[in-house]
C-alpha positions as CSV (number, residue, x, y, z in Angstrom):
1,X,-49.0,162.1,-63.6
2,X,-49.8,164.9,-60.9
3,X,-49.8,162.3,-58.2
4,X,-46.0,160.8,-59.2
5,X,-44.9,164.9,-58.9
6,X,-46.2,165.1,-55.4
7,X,-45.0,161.8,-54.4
8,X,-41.5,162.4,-55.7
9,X,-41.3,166.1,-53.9
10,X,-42.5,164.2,-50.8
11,X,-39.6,161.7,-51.0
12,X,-37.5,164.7,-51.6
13,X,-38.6,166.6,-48.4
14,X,-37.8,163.5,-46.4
15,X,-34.7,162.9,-47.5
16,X,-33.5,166.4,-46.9
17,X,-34.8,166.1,-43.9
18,X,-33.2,163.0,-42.5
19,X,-35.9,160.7,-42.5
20,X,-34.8,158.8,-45.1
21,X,-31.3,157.4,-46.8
22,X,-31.1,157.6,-50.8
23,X,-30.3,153.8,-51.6
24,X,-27.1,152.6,-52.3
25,X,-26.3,151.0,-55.3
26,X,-26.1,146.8,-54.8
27,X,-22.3,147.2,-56.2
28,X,-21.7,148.9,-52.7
29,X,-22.6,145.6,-51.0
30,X,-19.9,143.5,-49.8
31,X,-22.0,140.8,-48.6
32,X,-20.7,140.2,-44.9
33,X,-24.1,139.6,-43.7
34,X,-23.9,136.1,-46.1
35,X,-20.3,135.1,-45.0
36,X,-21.9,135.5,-40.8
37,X,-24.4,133.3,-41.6
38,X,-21.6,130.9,-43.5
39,X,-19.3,130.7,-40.9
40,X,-22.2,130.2,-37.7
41,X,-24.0,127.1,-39.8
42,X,-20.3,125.8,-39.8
43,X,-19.6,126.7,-36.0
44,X,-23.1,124.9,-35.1
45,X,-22.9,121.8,-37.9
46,X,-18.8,120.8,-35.4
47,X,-20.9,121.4,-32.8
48,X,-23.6,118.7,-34.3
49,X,-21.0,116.3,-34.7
50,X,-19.0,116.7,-31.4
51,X,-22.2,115.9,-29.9
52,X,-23.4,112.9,-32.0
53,X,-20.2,111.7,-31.4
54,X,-20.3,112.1,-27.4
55,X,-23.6,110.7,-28.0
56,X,-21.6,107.6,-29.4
57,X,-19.4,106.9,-26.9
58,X,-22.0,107.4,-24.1
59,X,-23.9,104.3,-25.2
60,X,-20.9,102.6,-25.8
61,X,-19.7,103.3,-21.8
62,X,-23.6,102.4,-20.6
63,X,-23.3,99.1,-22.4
64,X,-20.0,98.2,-20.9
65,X,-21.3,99.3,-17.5
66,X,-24.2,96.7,-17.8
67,X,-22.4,94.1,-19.3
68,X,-20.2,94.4,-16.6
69,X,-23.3,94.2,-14.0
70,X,-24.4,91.0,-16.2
71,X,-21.0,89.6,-15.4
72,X,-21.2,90.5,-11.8
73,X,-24.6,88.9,-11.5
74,X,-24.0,85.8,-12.9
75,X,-21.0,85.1,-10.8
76,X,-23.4,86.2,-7.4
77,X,-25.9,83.3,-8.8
78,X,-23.2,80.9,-9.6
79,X,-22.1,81.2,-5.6
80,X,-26.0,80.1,-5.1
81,X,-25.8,77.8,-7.6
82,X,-22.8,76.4,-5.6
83,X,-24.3,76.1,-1.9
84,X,-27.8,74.7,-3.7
85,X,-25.7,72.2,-4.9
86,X,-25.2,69.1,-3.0
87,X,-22.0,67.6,-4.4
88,X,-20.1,71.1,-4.2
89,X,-19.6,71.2,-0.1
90,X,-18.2,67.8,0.4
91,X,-17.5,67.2,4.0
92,X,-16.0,63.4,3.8
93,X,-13.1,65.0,1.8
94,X,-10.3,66.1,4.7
95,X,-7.1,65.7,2.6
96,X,-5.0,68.2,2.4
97,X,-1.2,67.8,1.1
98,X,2.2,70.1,1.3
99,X,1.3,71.0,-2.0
100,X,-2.4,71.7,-1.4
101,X,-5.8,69.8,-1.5
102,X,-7.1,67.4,-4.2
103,X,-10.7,68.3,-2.8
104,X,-11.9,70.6,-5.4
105,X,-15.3,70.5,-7.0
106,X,-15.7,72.3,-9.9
107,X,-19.1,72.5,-12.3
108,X,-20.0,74.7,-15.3
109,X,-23.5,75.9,-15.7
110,X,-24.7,78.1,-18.9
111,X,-27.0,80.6,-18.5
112,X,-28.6,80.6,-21.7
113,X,-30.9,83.4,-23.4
114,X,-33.9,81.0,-22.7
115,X,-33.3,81.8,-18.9
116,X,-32.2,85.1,-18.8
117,X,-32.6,86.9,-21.8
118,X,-28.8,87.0,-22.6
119,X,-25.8,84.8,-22.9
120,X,-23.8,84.0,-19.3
121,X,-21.8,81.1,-18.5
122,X,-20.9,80.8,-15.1
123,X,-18.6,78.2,-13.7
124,X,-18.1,77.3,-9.8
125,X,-16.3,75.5,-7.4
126,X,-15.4,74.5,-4.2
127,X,-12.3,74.0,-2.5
128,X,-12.1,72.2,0.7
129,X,-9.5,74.6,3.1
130,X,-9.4,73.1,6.7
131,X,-11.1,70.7,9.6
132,X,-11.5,72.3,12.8
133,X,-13.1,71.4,16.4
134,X,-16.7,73.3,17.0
135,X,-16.4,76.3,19.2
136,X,-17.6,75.1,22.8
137,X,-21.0,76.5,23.6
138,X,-21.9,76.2,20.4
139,X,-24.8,73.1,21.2
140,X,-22.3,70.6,19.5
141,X,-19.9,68.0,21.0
142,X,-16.7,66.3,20.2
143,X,-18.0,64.3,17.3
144,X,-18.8,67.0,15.3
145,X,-16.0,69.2,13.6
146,X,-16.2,72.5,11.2
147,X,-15.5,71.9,7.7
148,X,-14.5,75.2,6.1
149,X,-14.3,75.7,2.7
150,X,-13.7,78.6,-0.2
151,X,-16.4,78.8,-2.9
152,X,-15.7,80.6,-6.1
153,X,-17.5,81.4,-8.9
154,X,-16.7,82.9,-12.3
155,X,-19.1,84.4,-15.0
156,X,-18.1,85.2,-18.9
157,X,-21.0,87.4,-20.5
158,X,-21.0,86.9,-24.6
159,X,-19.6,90.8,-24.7
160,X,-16.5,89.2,-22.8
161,X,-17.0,90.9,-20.0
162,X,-15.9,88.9,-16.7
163,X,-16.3,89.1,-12.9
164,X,-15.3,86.4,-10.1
165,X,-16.9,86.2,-6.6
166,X,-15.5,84.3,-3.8
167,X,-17.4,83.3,-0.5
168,X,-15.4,81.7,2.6
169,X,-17.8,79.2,4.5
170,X,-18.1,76.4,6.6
171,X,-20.8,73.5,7.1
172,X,-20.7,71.3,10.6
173,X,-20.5,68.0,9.6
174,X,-19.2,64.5,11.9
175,X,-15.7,64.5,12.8
């Protein structure tokens, strides 16, 4: 019992002497400590979501960029595909008409995901333009003749995504 006295006067002496506060009652409390912590969890869950959703559309822009690519490259190896072909650059077809040429090759070749690890189908041809003389100097004579043609090639990716190359050439062939 003695040692609750001397703790109490202690208590009392400090308070007096500004070391310490009485306590409050809890009905004093209004509790704004609780409703800062409410409204930054809300603040920092929009931001959550803002950024999932930026996250979202991110990946959705990266696909379309390398779907895009895909496209692109499959129309760069249809143009191969095109001068590797034999039957694309025909050089005995010299008719042209007012209305155009009926010397167009055309061939379809699908890229399948067996060959490239996605779906790509690529389609090519070649259009026969003009005949004209060799250039002199060039090593060739009269009997030969430049054949100049337009190669184009399209590519359809199975995201729908499209690109179209086209290559101007020419092959020396016999006049």
């Amino acid at each position: 019992m003695l040692h609750k006295k001397n703790v109490r006067k202690q208590m009392n002496r400090m308070i007096i002497m500004g070391k310490m506060r009485p306590m409050t009652k809890l009905s004093s409390q209004t509790g704004a400590v609780l409703f800062t912590a409410l409204v930054m969890m809300v603040l920092m869950t929009l931001l959550a979501v803002t950024m999932m959703g930026n996250t979202a559309m991110d990946e959705k822009m990266a696909q379309n960029s390398q779907d895009k690519n895909r496209a692109f490259q499959g129309a760069e190896t249809g143009i191969e595909l095109a001068i590797a072909d034999p039957n694309t650059i025909n050089t005995s077809c010299q008719t042209t008409t007012a209305t155009g040429n009926n010397c167009t090759t055309t061939n379809v070749a699908n890229l399948g995901t067996a060959v490239t690890g996605y779906g790509v189908s690529v389609t090519y041809q070649s259009k026969f333009l003009q005949k004209t003389p060799v250039a002199r100097g060039s090593g060739f004579d009269t009997s030969f003749a430049n054949y100049w043609f337009e190669v184009q090639s399209s590519a359809n990716t199975a995201t729908g995504a499209t690109s179209t190359v086209s290559l101007g050439m020419f092959q020396i062939g016999a006049n």
